[in-house]
N, CA, C and O of each residue as an XYZ file, in Angstrom:
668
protein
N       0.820     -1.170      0.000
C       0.000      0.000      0.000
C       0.868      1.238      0.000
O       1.859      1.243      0.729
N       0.568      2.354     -0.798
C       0.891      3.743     -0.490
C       0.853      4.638      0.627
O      -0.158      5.140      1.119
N       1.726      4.753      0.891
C       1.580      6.261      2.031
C       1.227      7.312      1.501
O       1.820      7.425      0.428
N       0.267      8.521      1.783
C       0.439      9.581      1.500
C       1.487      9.884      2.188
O       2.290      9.186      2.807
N       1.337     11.819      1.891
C       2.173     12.267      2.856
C       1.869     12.813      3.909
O       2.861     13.510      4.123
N       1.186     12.979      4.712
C       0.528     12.831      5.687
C       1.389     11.371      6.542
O       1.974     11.577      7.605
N       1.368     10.535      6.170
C       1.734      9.045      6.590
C       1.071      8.046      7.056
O       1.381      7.200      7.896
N      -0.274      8.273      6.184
C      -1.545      7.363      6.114
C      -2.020      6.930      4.628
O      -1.508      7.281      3.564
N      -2.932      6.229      4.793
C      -2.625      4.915      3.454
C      -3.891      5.925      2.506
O      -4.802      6.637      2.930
N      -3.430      5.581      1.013
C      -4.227      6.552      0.116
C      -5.224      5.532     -0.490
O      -5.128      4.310     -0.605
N      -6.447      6.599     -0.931
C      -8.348      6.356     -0.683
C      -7.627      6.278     -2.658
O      -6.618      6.880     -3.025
N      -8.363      5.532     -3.418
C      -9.192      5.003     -4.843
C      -9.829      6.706     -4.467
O     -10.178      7.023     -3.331
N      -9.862      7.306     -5.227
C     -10.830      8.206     -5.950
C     -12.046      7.582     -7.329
O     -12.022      7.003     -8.414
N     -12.877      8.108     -6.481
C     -14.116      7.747     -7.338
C     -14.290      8.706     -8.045
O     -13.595      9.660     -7.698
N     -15.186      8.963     -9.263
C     -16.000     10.019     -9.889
C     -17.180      9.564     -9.825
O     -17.607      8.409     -9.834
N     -18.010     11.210     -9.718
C     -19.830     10.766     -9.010
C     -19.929     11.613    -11.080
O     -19.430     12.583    -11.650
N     -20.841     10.509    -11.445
C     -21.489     10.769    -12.983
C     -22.889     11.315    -12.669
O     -23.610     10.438    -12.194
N     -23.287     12.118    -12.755
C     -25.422     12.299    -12.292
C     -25.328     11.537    -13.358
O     -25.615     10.353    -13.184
N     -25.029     11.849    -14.352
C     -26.069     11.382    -15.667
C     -25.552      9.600    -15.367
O     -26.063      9.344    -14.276
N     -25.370      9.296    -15.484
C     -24.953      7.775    -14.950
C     -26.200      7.016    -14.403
O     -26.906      6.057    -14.715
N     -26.059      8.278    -13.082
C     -26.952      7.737    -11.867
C     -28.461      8.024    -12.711
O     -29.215      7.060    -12.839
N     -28.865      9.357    -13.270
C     -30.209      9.432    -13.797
C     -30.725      8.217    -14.928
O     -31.850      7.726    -15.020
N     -29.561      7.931    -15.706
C     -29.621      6.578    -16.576
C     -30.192      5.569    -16.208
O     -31.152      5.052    -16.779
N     -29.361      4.974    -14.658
C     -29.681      3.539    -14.247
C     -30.957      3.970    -13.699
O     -31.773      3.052    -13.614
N     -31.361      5.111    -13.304
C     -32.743      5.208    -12.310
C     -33.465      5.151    -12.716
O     -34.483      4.792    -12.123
N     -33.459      5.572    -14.475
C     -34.531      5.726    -15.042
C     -34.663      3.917    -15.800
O     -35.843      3.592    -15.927
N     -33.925      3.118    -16.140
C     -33.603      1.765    -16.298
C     -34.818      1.281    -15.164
O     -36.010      1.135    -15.437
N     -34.186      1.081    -13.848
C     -35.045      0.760    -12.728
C     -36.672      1.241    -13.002
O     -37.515      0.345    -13.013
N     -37.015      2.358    -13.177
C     -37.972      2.616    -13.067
C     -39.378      1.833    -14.241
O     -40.517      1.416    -14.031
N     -38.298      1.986    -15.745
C     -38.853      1.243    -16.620
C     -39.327     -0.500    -16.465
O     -40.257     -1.163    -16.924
N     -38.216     -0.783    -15.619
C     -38.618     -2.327    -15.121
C     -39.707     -2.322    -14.429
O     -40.626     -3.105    -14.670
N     -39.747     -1.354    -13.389
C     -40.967     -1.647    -12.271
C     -42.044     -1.276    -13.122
O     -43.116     -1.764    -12.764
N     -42.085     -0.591    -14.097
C     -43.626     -0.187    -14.835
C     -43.685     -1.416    -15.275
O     -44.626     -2.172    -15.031
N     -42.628     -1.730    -15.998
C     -43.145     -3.165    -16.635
C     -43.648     -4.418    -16.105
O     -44.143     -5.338    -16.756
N     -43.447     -4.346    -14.716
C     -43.466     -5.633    -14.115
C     -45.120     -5.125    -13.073
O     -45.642     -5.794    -12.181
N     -45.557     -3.821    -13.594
C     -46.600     -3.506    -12.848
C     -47.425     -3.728    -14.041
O     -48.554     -4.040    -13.661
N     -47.346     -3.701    -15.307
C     -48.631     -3.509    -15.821
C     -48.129     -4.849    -16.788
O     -48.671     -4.695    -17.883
N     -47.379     -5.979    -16.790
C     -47.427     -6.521    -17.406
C     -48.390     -7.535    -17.377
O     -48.325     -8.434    -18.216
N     -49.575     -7.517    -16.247
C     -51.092     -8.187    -16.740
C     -51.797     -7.902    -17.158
O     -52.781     -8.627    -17.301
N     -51.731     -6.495    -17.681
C     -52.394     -5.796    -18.867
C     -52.248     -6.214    -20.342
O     -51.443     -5.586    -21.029
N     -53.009     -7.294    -20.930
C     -52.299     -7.898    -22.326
C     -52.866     -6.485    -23.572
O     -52.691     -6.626    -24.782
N     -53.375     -5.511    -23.110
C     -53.929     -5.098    -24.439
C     -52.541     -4.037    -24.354
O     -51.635     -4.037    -23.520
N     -52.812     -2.891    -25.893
C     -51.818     -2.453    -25.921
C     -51.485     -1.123    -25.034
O     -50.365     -0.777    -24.658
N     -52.689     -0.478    -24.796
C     -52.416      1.030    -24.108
C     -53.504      0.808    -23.700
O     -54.544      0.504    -24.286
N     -53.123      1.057    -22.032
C     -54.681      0.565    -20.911
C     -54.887      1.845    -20.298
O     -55.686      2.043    -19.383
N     -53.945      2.944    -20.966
C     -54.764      4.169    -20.596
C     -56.042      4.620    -21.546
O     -56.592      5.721    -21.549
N     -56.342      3.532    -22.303
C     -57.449      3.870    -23.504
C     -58.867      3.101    -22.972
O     -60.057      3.216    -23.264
N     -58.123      2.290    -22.072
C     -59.880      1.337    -21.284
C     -60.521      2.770    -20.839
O     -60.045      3.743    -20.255
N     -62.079      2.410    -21.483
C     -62.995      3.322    -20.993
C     -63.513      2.893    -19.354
O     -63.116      1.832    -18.873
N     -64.125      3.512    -18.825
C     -64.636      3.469    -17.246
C     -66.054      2.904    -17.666
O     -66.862      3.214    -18.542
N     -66.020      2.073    -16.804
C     -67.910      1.601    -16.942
C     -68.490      1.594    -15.599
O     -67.724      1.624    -14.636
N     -69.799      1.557    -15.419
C     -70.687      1.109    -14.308
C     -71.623      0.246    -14.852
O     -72.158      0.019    -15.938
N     -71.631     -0.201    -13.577
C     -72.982     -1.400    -13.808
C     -73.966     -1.439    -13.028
O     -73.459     -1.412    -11.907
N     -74.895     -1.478    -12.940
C     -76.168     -1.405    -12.166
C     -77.103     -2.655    -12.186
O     -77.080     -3.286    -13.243
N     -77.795     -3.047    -11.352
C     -78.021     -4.449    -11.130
C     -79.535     -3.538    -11.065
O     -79.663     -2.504    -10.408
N     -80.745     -4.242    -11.988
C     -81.780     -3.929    -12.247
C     -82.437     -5.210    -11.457
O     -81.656     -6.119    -11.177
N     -84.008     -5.370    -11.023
C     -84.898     -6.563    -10.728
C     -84.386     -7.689    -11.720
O     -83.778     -8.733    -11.488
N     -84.942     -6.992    -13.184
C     -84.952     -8.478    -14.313
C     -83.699     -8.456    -15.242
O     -83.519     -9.441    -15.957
N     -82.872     -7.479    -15.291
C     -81.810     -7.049    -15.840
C     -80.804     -6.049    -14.819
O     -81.035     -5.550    -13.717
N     -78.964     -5.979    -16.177
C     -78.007     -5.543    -15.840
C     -78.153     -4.425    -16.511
O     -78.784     -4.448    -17.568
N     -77.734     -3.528    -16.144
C     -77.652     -2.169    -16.833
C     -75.925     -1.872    -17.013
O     -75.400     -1.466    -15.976
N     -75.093     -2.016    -18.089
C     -73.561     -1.359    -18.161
C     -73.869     -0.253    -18.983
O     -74.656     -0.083    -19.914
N     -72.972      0.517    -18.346
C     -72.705      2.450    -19.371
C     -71.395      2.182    -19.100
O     -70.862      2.028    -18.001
N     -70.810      2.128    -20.449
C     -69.308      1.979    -21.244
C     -69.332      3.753    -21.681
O     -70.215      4.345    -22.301
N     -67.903      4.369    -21.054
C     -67.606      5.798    -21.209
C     -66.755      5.507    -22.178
O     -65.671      4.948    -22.009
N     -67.343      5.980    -23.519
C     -66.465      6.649    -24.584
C     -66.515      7.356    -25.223
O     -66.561      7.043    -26.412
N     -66.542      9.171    -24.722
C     -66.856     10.199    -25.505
C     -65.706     10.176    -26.734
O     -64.550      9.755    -26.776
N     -66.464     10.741    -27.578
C     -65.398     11.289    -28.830
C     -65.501     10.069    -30.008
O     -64.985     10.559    -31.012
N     -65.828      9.062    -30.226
C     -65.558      7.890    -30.757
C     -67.150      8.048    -31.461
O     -68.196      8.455    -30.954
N     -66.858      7.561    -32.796
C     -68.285      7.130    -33.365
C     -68.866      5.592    -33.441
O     -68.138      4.674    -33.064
N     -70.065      5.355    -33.888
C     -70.506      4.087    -33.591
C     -69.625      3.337    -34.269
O     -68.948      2.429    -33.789
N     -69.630      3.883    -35.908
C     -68.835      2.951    -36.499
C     -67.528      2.303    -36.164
O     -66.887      1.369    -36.646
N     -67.367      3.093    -35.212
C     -65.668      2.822    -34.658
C     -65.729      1.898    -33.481
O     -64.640      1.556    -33.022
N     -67.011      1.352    -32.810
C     -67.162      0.830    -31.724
C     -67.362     -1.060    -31.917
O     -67.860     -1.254    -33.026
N     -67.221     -1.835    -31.489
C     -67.795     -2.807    -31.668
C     -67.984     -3.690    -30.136
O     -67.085     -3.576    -29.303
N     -69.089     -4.486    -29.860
C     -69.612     -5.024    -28.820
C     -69.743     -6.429    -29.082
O     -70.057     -7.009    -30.122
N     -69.371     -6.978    -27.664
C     -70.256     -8.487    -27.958
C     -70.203     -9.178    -26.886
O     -69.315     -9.099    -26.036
N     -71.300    -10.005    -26.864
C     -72.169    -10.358    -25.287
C     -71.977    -11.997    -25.237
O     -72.078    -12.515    -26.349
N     -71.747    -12.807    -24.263
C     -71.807    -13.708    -24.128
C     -72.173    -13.788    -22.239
O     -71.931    -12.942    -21.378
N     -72.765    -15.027    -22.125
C     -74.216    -14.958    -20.984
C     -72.962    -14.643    -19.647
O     -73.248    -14.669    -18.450
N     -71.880    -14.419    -20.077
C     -70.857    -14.082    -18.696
C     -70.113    -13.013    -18.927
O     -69.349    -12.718    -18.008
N     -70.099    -12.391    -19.796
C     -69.172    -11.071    -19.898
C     -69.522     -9.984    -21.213
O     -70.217    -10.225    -22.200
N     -68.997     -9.070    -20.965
C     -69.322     -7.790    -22.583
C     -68.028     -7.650    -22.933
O     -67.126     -7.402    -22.133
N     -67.892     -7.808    -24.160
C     -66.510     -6.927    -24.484
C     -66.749     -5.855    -25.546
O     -67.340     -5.995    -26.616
N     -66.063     -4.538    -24.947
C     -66.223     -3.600    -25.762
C     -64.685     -3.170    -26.622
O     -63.613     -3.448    -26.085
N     -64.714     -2.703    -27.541
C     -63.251     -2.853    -28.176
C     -63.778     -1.267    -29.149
O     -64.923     -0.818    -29.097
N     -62.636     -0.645    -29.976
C     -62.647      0.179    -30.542
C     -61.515      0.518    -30.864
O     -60.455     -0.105    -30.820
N     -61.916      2.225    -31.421
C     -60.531      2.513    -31.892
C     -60.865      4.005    -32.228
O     -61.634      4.305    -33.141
N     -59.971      5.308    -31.089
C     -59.760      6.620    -31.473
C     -59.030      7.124    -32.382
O     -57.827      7.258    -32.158
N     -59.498      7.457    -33.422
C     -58.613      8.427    -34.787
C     -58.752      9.695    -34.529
O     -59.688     10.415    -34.183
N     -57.064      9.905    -34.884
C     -56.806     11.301    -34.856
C     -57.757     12.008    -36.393
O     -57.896     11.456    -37.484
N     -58.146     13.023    -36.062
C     -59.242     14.141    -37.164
C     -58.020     13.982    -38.378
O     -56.795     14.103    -38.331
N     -58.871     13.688    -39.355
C     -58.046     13.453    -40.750
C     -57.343     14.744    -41.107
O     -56.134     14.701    -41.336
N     -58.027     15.930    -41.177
C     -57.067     17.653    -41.177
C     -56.748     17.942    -39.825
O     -57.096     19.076    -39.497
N     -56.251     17.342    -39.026
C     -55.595     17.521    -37.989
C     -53.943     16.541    -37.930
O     -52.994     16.876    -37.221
N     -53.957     15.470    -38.743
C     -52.781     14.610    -39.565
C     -51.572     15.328    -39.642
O     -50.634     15.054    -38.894
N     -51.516     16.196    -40.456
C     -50.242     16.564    -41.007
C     -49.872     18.117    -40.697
O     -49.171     18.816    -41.428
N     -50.612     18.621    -39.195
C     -50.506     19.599    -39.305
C     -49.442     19.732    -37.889
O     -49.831     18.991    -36.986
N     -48.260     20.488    -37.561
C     -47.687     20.398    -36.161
C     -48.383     20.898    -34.934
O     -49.133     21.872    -34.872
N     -48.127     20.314    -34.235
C     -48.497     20.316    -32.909
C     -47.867     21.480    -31.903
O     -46.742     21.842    -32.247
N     -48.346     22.056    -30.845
C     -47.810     22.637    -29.941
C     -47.787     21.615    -28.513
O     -46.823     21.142    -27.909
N     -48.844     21.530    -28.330
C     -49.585     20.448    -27.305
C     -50.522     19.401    -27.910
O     -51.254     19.625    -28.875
N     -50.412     17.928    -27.084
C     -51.484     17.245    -27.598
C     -51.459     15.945    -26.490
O     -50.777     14.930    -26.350
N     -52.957     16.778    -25.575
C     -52.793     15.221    -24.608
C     -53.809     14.350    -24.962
O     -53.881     13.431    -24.146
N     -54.706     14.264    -25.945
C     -55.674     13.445    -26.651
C     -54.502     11.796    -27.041
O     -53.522     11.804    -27.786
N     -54.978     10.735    -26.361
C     -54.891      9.403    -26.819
C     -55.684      8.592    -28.043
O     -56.863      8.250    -28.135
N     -54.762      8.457    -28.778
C     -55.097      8.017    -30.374
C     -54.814      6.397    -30.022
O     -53.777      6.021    -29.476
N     -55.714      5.659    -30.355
C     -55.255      4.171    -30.715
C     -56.482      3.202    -30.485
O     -57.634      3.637    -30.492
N     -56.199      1.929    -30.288
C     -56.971      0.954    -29.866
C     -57.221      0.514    -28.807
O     -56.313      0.089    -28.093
N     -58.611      0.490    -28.385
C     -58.927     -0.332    -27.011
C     -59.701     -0.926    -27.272
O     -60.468     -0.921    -28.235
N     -59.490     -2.166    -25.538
C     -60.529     -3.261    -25.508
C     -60.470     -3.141    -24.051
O     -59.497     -2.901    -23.337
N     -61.861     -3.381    -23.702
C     -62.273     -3.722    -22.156
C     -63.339     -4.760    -21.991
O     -64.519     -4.446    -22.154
N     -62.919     -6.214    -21.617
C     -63.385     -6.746    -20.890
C     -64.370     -6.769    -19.606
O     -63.898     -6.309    -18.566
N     -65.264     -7.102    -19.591
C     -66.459     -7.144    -18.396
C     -67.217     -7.965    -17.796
O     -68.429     -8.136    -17.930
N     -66.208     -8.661    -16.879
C     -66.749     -9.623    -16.334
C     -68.286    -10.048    -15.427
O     -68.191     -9.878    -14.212
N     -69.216    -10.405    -15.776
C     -70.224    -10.286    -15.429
C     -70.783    -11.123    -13.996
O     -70.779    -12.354    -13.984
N     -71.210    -10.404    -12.924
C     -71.993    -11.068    -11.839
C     -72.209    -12.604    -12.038
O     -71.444    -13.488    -11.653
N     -73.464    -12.772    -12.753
C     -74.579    -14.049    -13.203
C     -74.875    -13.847    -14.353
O     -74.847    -12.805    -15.009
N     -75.105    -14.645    -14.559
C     -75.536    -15.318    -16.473
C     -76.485    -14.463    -17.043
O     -77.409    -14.451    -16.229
N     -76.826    -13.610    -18.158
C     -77.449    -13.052    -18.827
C     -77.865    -13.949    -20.065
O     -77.357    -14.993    -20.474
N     -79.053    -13.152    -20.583
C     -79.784    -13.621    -22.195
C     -79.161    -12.898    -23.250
O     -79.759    -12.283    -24.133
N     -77.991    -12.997    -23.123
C     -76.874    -12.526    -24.565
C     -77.892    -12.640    -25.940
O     -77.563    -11.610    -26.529
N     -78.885    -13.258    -26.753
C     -79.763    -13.038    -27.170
C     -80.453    -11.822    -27.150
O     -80.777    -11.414    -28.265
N     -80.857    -10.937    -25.925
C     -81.578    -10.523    -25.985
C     -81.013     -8.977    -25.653
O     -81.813     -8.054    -25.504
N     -79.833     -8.814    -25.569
C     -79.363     -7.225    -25.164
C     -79.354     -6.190    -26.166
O     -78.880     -6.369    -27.288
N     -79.944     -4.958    -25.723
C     -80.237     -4.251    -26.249
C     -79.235     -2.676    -26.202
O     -78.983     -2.359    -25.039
N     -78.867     -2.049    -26.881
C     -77.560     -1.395    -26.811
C     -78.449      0.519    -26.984
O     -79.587      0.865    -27.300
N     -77.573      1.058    -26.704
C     -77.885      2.308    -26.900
C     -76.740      3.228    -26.669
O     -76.053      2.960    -25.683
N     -76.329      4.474    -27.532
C     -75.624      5.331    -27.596
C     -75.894      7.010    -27.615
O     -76.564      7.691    -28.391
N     -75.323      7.272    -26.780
C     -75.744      8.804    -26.838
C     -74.751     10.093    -25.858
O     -74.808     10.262    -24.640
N     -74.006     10.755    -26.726
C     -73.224     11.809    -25.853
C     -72.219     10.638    -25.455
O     -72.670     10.040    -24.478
N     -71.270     10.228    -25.798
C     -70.516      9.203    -25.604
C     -70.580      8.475    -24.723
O     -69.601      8.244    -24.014
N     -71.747      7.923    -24.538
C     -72.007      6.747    -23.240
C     -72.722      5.608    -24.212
O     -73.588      5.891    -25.040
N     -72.220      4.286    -23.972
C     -72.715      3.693    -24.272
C     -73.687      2.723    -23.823
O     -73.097      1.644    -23.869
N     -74.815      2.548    -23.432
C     -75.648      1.946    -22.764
C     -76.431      0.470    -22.803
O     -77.570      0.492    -23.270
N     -75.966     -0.653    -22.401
C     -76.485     -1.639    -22.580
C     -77.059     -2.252    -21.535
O     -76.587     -2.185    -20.400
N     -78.514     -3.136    -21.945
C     -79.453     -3.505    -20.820
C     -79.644     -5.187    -21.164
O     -80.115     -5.627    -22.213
N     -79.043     -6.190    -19.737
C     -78.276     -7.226    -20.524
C     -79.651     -8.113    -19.160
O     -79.659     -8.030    -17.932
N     -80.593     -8.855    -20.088
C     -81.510     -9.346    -18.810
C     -81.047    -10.488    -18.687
O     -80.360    -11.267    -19.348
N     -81.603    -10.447    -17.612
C     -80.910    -11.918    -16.086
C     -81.405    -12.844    -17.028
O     -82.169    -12.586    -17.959
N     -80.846    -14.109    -16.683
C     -82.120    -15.807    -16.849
C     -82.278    -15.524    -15.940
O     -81.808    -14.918    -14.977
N     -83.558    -16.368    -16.519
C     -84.995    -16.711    -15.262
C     -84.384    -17.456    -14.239
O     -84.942    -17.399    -13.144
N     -83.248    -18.223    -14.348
C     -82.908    -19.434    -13.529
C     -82.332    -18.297    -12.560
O     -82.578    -18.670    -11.413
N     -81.607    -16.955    -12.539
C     -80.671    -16.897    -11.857
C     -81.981    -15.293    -10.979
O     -81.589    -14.328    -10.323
N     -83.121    -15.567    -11.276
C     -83.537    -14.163    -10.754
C     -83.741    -14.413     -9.014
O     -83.269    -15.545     -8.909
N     -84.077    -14.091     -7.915
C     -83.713    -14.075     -6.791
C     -85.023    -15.445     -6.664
O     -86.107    -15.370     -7.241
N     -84.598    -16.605     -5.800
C     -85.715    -17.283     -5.626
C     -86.179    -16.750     -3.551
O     -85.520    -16.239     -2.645
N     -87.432    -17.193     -3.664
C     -87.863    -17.195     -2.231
C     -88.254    -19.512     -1.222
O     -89.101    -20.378     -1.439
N     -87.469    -19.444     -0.595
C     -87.617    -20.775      0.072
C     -88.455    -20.729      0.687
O     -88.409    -19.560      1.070
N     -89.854    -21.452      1.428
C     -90.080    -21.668      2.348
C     -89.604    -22.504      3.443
O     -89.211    -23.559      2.947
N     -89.468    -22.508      4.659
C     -88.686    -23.645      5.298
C     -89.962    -23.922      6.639
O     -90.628    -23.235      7.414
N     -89.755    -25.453      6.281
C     -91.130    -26.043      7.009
C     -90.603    -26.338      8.676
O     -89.690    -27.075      9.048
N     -91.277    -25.713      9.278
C     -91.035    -26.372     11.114
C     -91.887    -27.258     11.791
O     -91.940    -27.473     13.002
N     -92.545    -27.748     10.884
C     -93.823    -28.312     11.680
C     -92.564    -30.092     11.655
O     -91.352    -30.132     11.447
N     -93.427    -31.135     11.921
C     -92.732    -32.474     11.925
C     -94.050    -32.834     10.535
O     -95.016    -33.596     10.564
N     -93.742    -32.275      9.862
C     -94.678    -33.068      8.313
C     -93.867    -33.413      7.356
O     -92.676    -33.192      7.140
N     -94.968    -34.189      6.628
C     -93.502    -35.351      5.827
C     -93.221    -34.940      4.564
O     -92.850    -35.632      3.616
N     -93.507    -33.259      4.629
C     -93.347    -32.764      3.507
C     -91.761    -32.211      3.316
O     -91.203    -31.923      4.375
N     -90.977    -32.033      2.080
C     -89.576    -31.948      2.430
C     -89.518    -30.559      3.081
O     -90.471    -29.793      2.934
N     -88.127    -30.100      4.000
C     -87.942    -29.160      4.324
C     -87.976    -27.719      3.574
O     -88.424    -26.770      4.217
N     -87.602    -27.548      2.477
C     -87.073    -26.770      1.674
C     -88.426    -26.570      0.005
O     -88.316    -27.415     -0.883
N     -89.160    -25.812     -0.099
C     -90.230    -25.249     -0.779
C     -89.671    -24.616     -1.865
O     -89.599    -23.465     -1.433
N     -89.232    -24.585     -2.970
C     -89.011    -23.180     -3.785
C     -90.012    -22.906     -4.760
O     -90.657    -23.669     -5.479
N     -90.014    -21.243     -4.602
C     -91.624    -20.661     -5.018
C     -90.414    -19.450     -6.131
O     -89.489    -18.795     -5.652
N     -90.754    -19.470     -7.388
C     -90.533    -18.148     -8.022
C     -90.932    -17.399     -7.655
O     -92.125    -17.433     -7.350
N     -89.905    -15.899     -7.407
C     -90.396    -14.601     -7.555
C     -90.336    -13.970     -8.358
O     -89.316    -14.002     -9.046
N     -91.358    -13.112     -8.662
C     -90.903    -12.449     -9.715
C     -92.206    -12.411    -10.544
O     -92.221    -11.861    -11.646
């Protein structure tokens, strides 16, 4: 080992890089996004619209939010356990080739999945659009609408358990 002169042993000099350090941080950071949204299979899940659902007596009520989008651009489809809504935002055809100053409008393709409560009559849903909401009214089966039991206390030799449709 070296002596300084002083007559103590001499330190490796390091160099501190920021940009180095901002490099790898920003590295790190790209991993953790990735490893956060990599159960997201579609391509840009900032494009899933917001829905609600409302649970009616004989039917489901979903309102799929997608202002700005035309019908033609929309497509739906029902099966007795889920909706999927899918589409696709285009940028305004004379708005194309012209430069930008600002632009936080999202251009592309989405799909949202909707997993459903109980079984619906996919047959029978009826859709509606208006002011960019899309509105669909998806009715229950009969099998799944709320039943009422009676339950017997007496000692009769009738079985315990009665089921009466409601509805």
């Amino acid at each position: 080992m070296k002596q300084n002169l002083l007559g103590g042993k001499s330190m490796a000099i390091v160099r501190f890089n920021p940009l180095y350090e901002i490099n790898s941080l920003h590295r790190q950071m790209n991993r953790l996004l990735d490893e956060i949204t990599a159960w997201d299979d579609t391509s840009n899940s900032f494009l899933k619209p917001a829905v609600e659902l409302l649970d009616n007596d004989n039917s489901l009520m979903l309102k799929v939010l997608v202002p700005g989008i035309d019908k033609k651009d929309l497509d739906v489809s029902v099966t007795r356990d889920s909706v999927k809504v899918s589409g696709e935002y285009h940028r305004q055809q004379e708005n194309k080739d012209t430069g930008y100053y600002i632009s936080e409008f999202n251009y592309g393709k989405f799909e949202r999945t909707i997993n459903l409560p109980l079984p619906i009559k996919n047959d029978q849903v009826k859709a509606e659009y208006n002011d960019g909401v899309l509105t669909l009214i998806l009715p229950k089966l009969e099998d799944e609408k709320n039943k009422v039991f009676k339950v017997s206390l007496g000692a009769e030799e009738k079985p315990a358990l009665e089921s009466e449709s409601n509805g």
